[in-house]
mmCIF file as Biopython writes it, N, C-alpha, C and O atoms, coordinates in Angstrom:
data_model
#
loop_
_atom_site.group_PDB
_atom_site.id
_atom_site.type_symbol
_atom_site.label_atom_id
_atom_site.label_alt_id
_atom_site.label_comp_id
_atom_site.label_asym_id
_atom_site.label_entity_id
_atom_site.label_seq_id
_atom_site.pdbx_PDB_ins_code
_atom_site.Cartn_x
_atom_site.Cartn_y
_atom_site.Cartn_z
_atom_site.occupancy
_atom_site.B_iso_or_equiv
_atom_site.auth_seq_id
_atom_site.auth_asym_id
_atom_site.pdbx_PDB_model_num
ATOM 1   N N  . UNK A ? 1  ? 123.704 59.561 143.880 1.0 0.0 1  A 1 
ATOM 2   C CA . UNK A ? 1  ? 123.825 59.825 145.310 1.0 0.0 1  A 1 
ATOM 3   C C  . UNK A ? 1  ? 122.670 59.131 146.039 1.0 0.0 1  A 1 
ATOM 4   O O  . UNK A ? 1  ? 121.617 59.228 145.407 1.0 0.0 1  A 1 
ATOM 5   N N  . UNK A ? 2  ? 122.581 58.522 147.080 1.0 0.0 2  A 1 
ATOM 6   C CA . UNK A ? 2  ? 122.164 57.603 147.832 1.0 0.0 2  A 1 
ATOM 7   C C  . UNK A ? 2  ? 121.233 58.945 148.631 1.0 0.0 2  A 1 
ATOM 8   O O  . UNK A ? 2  ? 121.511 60.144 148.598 1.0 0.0 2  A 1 
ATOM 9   N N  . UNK A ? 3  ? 119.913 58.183 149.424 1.0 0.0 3  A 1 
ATOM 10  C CA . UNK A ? 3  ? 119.576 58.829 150.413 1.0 0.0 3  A 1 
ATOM 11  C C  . UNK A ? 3  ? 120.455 59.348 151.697 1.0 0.0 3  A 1 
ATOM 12  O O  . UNK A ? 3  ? 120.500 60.417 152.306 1.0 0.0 3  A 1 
ATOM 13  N N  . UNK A ? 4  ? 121.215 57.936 151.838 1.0 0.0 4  A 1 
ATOM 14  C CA . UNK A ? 4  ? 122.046 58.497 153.327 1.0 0.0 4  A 1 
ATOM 15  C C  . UNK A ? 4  ? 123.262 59.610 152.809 1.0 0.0 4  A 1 
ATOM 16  O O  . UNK A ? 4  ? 123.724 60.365 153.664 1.0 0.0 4  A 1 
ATOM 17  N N  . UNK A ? 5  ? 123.655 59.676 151.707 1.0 0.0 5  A 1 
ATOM 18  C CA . UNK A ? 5  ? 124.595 59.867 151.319 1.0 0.0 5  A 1 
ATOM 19  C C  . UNK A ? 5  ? 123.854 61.486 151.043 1.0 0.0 5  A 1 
ATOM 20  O O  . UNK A ? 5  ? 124.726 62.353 151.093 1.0 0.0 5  A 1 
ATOM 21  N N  . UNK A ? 6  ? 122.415 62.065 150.760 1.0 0.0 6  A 1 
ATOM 22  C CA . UNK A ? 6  ? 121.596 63.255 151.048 1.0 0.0 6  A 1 
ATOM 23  C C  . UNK A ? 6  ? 121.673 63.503 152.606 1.0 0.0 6  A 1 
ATOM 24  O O  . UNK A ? 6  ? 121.356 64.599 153.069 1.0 0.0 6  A 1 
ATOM 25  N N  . UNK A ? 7  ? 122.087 62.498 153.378 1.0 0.0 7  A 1 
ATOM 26  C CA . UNK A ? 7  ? 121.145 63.346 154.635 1.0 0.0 7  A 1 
ATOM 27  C C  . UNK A ? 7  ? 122.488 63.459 155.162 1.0 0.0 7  A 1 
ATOM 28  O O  . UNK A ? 7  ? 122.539 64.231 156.119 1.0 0.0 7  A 1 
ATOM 29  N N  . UNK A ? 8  ? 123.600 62.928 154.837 1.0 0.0 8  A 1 
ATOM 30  C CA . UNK A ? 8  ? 124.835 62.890 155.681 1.0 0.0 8  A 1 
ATOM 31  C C  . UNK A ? 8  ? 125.213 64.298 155.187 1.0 0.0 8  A 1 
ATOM 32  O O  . UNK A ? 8  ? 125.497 65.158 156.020 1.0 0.0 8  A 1 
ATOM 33  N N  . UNK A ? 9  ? 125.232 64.589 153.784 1.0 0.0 9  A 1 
ATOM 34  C CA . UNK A ? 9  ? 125.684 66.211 153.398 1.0 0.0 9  A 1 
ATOM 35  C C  . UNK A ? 9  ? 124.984 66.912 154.075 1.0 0.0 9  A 1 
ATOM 36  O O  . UNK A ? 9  ? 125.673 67.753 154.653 1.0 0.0 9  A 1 
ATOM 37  N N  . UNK A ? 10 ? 123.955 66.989 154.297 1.0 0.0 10 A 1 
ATOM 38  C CA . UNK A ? 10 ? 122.777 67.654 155.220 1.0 0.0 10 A 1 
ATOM 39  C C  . UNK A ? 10 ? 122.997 67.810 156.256 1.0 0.0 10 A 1 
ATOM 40  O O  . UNK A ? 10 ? 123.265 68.985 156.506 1.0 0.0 10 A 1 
ATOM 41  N N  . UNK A ? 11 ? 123.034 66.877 157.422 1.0 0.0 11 A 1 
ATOM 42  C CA . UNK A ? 11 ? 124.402 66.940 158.126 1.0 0.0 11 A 1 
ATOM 43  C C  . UNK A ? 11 ? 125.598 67.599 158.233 1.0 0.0 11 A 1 
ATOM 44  O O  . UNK A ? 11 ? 125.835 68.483 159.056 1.0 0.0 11 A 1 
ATOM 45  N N  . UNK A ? 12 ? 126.109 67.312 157.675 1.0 0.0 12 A 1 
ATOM 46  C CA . UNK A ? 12 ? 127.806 68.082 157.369 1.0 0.0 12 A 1 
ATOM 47  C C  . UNK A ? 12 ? 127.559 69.571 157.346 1.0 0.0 12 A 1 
ATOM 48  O O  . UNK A ? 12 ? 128.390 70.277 157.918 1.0 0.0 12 A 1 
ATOM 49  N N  . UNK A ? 13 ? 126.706 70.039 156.862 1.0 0.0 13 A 1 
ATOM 50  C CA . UNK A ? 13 ? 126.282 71.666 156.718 1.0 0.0 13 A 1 
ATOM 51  C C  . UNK A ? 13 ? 125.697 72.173 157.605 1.0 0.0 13 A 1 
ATOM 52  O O  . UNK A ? 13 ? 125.647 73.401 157.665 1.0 0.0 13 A 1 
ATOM 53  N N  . UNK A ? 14 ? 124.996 71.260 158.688 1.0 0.0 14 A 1 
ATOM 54  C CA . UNK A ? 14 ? 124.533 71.886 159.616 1.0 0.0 14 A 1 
ATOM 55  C C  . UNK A ? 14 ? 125.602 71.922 160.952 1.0 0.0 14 A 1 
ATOM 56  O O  . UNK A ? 14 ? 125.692 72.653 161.939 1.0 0.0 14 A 1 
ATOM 57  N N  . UNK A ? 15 ? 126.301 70.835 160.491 1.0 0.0 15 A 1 
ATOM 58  C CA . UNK A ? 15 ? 127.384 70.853 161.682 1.0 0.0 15 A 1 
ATOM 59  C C  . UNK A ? 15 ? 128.398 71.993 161.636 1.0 0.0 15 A 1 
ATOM 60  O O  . UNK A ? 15 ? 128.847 72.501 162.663 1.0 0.0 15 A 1 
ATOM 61  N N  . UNK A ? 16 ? 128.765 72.400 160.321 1.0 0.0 16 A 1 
ATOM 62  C CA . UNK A ? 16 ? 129.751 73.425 159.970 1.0 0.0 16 A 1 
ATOM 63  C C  . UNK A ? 16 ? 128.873 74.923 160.544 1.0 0.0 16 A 1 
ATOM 64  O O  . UNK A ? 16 ? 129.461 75.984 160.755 1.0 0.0 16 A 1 
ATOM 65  N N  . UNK A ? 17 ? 127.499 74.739 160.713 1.0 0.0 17 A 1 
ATOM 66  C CA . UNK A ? 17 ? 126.782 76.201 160.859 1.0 0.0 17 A 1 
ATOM 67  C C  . UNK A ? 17 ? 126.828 76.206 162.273 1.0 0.0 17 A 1 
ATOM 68  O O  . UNK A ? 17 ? 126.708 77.308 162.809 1.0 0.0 17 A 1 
ATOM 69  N N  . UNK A ? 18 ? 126.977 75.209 162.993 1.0 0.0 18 A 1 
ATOM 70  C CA . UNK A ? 18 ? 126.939 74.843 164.259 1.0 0.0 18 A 1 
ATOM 71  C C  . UNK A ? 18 ? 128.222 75.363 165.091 1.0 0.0 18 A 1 
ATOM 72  O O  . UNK A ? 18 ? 128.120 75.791 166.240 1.0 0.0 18 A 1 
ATOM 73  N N  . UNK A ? 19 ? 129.044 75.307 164.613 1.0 0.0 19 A 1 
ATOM 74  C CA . UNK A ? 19 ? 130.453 75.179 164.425 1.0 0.0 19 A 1 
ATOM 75  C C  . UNK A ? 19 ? 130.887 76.666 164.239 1.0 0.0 19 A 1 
ATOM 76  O O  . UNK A ? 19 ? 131.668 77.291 164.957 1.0 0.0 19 A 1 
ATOM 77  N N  . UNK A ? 20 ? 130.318 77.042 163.292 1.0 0.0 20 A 1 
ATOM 78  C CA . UNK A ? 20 ? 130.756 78.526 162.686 1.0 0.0 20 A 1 
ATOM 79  C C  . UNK A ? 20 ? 129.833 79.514 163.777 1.0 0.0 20 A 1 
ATOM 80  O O  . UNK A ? 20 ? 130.375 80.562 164.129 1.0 0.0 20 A 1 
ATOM 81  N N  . UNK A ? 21 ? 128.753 79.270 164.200 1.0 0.0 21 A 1 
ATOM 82  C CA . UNK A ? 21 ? 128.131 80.267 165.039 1.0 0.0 21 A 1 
ATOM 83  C C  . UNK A ? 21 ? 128.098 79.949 166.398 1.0 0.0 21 A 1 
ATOM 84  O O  . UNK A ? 21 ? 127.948 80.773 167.300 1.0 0.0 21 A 1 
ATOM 85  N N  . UNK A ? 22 ? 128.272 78.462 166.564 1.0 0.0 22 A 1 
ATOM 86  C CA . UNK A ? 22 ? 128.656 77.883 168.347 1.0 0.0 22 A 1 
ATOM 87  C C  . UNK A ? 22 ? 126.677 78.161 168.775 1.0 0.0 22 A 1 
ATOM 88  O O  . UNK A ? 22 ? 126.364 78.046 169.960 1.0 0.0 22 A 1 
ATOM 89  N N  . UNK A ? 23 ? 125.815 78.423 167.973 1.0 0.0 23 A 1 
ATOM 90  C CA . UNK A ? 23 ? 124.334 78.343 168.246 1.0 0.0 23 A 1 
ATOM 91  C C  . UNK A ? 23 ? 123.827 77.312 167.512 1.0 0.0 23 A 1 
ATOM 92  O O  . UNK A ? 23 ? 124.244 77.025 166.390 1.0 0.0 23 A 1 
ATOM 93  N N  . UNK A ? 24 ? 122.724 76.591 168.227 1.0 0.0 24 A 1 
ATOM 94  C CA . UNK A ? 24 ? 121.913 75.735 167.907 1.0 0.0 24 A 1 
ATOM 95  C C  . UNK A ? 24 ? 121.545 75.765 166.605 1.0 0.0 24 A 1 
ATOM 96  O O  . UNK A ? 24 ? 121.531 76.867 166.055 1.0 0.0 24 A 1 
ATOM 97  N N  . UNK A ? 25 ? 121.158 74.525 165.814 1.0 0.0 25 A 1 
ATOM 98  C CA . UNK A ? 25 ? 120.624 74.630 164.546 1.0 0.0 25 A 1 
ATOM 99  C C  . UNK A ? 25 ? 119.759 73.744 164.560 1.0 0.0 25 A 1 
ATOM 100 O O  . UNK A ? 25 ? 119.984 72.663 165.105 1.0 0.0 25 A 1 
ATOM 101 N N  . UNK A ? 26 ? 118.367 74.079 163.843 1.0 0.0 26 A 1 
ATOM 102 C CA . UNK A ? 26 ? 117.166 73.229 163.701 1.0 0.0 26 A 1 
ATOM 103 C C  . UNK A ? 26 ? 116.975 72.534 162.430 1.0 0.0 26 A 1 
ATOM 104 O O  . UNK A ? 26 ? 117.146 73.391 161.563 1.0 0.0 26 A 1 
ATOM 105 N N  . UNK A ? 27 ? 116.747 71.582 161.968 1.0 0.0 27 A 1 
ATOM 106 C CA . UNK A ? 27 ? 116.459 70.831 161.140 1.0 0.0 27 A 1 
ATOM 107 C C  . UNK A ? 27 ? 114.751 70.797 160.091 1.0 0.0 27 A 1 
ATOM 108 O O  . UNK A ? 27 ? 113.846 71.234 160.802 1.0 0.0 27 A 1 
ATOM 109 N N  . UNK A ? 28 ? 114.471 70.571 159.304 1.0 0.0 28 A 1 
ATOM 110 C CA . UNK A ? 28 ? 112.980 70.436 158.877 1.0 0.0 28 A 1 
ATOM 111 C C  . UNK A ? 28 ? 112.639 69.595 159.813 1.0 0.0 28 A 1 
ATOM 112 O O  . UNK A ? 28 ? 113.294 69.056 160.704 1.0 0.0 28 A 1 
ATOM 113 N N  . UNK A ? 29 ? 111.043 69.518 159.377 1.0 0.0 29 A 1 
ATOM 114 C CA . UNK A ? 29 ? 110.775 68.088 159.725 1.0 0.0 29 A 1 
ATOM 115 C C  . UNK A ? 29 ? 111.138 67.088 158.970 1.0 0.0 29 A 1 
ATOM 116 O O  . UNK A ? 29 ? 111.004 67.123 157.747 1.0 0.0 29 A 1 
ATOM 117 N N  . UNK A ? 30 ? 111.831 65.700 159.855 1.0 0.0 30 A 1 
ATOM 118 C CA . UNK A ? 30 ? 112.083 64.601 158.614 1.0 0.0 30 A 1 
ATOM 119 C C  . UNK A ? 30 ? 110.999 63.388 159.302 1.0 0.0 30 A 1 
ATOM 120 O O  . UNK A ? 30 ? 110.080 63.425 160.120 1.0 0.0 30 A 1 
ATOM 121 N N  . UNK A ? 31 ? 111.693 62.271 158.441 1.0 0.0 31 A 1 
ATOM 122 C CA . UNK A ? 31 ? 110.876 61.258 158.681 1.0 0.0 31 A 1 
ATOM 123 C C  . UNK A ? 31 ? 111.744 60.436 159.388 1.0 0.0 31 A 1 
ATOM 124 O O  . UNK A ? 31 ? 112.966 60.525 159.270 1.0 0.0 31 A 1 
ATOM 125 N N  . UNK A ? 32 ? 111.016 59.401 160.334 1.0 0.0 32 A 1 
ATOM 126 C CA . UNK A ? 32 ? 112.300 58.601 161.190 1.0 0.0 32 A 1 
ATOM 127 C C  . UNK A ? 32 ? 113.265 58.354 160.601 1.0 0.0 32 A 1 
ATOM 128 O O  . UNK A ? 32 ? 114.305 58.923 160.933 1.0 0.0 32 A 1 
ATOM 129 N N  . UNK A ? 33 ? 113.261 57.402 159.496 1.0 0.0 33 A 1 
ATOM 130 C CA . UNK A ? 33 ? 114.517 57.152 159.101 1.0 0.0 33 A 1 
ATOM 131 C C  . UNK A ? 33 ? 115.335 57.829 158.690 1.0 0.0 33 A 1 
ATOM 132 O O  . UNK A ? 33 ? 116.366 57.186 158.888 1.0 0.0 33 A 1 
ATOM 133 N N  . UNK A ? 34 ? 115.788 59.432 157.874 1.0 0.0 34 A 1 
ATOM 134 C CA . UNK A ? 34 ? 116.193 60.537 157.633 1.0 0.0 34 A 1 
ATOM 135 C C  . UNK A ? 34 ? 116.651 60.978 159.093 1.0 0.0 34 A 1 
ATOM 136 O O  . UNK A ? 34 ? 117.874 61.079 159.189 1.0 0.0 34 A 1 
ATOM 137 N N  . UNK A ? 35 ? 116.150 61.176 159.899 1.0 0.0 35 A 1 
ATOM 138 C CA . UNK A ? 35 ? 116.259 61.776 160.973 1.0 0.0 35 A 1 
ATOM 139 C C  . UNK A ? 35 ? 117.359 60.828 161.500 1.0 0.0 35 A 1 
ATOM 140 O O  . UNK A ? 35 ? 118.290 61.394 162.073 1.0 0.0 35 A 1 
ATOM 141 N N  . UNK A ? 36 ? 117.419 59.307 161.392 1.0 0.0 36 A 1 
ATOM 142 C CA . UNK A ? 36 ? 118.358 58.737 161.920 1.0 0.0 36 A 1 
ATOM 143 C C  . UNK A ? 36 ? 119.726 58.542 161.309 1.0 0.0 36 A 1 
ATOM 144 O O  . UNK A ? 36 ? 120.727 58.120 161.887 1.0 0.0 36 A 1 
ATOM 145 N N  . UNK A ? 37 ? 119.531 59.169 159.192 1.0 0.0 37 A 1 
ATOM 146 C CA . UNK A ? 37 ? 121.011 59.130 159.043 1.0 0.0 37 A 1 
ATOM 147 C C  . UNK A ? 37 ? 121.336 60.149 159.766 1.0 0.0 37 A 1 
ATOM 148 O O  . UNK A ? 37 ? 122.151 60.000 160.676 1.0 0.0 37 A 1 
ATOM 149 N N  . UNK A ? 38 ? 120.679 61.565 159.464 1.0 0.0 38 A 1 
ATOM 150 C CA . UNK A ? 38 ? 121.662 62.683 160.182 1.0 0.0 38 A 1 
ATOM 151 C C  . UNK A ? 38 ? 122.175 62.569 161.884 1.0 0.0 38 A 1 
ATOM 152 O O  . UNK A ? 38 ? 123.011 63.246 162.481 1.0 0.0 38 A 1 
ATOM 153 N N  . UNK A ? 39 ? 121.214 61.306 162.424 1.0 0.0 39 A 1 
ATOM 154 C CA . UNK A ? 39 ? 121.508 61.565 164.142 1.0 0.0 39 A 1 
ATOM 155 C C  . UNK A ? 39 ? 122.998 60.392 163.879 1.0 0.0 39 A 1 
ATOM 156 O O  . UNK A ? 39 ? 123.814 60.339 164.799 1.0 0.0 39 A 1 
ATOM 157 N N  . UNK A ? 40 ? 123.233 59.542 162.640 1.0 0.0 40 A 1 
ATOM 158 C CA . UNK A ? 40 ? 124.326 58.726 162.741 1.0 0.0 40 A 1 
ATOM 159 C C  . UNK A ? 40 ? 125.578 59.673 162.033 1.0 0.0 40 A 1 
ATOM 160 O O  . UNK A ? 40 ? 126.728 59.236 162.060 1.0 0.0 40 A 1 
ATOM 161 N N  . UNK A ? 41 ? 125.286 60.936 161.429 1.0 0.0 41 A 1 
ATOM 162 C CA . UNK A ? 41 ? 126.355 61.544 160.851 1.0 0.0 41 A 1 
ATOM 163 C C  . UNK A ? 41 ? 126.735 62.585 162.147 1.0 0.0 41 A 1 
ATOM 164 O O  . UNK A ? 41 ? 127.876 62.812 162.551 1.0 0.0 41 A 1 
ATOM 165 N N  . UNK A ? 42 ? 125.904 62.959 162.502 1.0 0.0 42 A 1 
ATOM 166 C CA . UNK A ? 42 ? 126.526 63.746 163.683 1.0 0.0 42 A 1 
ATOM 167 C C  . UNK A ? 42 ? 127.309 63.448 165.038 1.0 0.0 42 A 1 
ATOM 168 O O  . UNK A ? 42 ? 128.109 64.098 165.710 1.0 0.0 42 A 1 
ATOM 169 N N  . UNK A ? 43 ? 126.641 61.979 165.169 1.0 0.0 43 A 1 
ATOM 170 C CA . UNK A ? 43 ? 127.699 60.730 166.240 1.0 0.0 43 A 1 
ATOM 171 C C  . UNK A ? 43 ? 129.053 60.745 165.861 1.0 0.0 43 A 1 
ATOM 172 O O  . UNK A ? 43 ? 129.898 60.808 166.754 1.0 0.0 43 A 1 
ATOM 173 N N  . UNK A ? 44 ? 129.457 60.690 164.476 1.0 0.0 44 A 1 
ATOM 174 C CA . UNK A ? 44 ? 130.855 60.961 164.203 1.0 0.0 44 A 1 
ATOM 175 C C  . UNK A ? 44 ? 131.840 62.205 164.782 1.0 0.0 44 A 1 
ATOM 176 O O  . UNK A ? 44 ? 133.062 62.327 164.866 1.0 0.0 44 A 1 
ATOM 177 N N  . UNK A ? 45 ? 131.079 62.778 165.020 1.0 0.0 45 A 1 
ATOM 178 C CA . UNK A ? 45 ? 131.864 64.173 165.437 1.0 0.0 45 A 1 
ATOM 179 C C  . UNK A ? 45 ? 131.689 64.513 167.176 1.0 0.0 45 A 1 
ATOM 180 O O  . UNK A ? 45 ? 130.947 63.998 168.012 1.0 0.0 45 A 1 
ATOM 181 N N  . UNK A ? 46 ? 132.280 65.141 167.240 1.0 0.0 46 A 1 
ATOM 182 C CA . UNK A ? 46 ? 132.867 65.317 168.733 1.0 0.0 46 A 1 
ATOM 183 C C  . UNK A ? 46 ? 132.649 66.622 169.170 1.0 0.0 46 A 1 
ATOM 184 O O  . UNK A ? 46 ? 132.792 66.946 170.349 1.0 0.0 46 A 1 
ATOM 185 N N  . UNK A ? 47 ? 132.279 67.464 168.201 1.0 0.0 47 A 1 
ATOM 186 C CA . UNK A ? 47 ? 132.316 68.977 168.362 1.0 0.0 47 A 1 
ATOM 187 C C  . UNK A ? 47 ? 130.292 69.580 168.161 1.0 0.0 47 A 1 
ATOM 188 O O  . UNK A ? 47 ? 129.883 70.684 167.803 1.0 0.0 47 A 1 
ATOM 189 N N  . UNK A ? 48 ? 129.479 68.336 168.558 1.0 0.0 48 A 1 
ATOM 190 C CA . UNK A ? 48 ? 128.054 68.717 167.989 1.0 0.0 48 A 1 
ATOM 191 C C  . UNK A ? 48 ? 127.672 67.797 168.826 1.0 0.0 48 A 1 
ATOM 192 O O  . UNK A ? 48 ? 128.588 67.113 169.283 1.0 0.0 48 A 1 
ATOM 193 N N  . UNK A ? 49 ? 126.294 67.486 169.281 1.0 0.0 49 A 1 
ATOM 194 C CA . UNK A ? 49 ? 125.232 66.216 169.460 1.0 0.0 49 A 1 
ATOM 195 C C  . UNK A ? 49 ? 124.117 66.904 168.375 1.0 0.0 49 A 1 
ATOM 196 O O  . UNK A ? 49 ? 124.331 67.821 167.583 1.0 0.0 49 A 1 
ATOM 197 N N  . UNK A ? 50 ? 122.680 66.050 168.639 1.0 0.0 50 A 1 
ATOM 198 C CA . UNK A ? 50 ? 121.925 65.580 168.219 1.0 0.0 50 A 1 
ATOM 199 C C  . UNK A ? 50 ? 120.744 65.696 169.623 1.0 0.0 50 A 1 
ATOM 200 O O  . UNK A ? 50 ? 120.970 65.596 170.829 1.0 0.0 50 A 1 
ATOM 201 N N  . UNK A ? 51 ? 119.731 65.890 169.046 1.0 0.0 51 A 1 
ATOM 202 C CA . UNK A ? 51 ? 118.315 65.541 169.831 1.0 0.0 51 A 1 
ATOM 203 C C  . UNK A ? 51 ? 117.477 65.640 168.937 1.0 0.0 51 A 1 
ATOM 204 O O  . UNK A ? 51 ? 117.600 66.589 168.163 1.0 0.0 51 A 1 
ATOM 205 N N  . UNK A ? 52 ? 116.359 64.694 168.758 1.0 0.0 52 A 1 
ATOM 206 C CA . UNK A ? 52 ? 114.877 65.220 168.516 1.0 0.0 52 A 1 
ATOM 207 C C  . UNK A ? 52 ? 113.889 65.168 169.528 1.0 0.0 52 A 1 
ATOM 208 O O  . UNK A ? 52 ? 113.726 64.509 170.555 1.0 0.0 52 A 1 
ATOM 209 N N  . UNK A ? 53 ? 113.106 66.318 168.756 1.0 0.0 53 A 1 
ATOM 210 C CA . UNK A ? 53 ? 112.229 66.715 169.972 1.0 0.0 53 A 1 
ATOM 211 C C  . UNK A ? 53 ? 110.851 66.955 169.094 1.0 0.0 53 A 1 
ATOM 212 O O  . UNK A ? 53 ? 110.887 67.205 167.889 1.0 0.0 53 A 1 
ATOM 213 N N  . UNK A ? 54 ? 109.666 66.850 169.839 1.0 0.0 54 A 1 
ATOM 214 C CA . UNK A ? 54 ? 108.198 67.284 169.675 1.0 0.0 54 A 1 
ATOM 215 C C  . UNK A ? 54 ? 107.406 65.669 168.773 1.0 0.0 54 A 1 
ATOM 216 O O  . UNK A ? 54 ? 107.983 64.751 168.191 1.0 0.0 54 A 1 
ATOM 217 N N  . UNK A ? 55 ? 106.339 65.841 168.947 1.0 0.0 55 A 1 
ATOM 218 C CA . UNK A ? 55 ? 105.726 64.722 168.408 1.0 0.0 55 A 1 
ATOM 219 C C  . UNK A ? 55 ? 105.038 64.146 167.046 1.0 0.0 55 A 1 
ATOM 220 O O  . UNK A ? 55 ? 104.409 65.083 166.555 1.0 0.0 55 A 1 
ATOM 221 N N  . UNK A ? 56 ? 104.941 63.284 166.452 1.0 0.0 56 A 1 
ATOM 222 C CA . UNK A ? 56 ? 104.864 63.252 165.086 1.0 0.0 56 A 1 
ATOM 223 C C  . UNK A ? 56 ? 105.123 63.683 164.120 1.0 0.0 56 A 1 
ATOM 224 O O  . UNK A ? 56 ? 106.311 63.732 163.801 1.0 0.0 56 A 1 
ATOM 225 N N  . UNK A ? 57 ? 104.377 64.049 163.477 1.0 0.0 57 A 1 
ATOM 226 C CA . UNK A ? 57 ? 104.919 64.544 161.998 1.0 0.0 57 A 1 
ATOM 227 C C  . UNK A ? 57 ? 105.689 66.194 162.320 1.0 0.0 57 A 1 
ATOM 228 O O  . UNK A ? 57 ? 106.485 66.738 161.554 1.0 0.0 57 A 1 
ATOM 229 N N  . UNK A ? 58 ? 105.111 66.863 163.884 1.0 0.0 58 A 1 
ATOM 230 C CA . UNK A ? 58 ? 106.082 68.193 164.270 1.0 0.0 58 A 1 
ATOM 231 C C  . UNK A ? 58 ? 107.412 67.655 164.858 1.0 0.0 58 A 1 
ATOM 232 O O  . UNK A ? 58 ? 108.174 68.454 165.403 1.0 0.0 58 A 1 
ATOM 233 N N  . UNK A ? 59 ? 107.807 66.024 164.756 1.0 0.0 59 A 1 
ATOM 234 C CA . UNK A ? 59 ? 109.123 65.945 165.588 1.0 0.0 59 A 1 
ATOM 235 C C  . UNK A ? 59 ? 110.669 66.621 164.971 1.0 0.0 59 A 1 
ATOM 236 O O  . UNK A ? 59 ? 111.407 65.860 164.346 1.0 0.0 59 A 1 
ATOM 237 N N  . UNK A ? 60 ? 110.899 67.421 165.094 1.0 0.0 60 A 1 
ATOM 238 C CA . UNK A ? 60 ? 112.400 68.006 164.534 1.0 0.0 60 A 1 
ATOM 239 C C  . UNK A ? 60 ? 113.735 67.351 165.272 1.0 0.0 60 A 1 
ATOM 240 O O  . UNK A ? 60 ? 113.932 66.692 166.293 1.0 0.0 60 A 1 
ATOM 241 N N  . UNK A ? 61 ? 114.660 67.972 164.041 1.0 0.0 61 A 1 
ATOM 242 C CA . UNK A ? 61 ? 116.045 67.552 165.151 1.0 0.0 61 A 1 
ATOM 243 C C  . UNK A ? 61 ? 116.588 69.349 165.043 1.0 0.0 61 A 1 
ATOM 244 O O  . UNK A ? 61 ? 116.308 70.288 164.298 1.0 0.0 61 A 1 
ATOM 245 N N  . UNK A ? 62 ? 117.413 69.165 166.132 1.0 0.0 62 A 1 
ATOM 246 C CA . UNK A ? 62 ? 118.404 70.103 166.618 1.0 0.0 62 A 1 
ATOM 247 C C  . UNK A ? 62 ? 119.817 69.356 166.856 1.0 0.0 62 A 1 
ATOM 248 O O  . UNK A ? 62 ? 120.013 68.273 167.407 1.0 0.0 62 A 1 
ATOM 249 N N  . UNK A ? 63 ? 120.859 70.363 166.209 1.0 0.0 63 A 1 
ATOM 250 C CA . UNK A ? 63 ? 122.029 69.873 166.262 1.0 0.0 63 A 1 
ATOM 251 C C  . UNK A ? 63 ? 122.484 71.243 167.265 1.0 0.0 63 A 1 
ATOM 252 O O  . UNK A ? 63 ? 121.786 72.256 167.222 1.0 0.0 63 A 1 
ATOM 253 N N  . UNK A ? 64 ? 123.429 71.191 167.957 1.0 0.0 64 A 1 
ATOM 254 C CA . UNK A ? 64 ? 123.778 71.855 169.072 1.0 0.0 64 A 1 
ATOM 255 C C  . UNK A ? 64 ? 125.223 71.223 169.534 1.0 0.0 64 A 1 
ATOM 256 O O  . UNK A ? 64 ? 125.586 70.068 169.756 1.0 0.0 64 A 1 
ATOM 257 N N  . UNK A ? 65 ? 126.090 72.889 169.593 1.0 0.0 65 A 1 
ATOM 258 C CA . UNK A ? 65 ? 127.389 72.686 169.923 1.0 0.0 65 A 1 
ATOM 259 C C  . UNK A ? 65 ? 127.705 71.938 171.702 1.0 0.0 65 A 1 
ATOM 260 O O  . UNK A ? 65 ? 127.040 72.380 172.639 1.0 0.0 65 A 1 
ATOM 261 N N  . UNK A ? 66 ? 128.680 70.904 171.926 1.0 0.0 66 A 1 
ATOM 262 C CA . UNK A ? 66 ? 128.841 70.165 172.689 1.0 0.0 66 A 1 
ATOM 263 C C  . UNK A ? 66 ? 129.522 71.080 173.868 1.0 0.0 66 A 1 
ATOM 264 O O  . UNK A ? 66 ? 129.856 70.564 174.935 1.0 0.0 66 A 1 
#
């Protein structure tokens, strides 16, 4: 299994929690590039966005129903 192919499942589970409770879900901290498969797995879907927020090594993502 590939890195993107870790962060996209990672993804997928947070979108389904997203989904299942219609409340925000927070992410660890990742590292830019991590942070950008899951912000490209969640572009696929129509039912979630994506933001990160806060600075450096505290920057998180939040996935949040649309």
């Amino acid at each position: 299994e590939t890195i993107e192919q870790e962060f996209a499942e990672l993804a997928r589970k947070a979108i389904a929690q997203v989904e299942k409770t219609g409340k925000e879900y927070w992410l660890k901290e990742l590292n830019p590039r991590d942070r950008r498969f899951v912000h490209m797995e969640i572009a696929k879907h129509d039912t979630v966005e994506s933001r990160s927020e806060g600075q450096g090594r505290n920057r998180r993502l939040c996935i949040y129903p649309v």
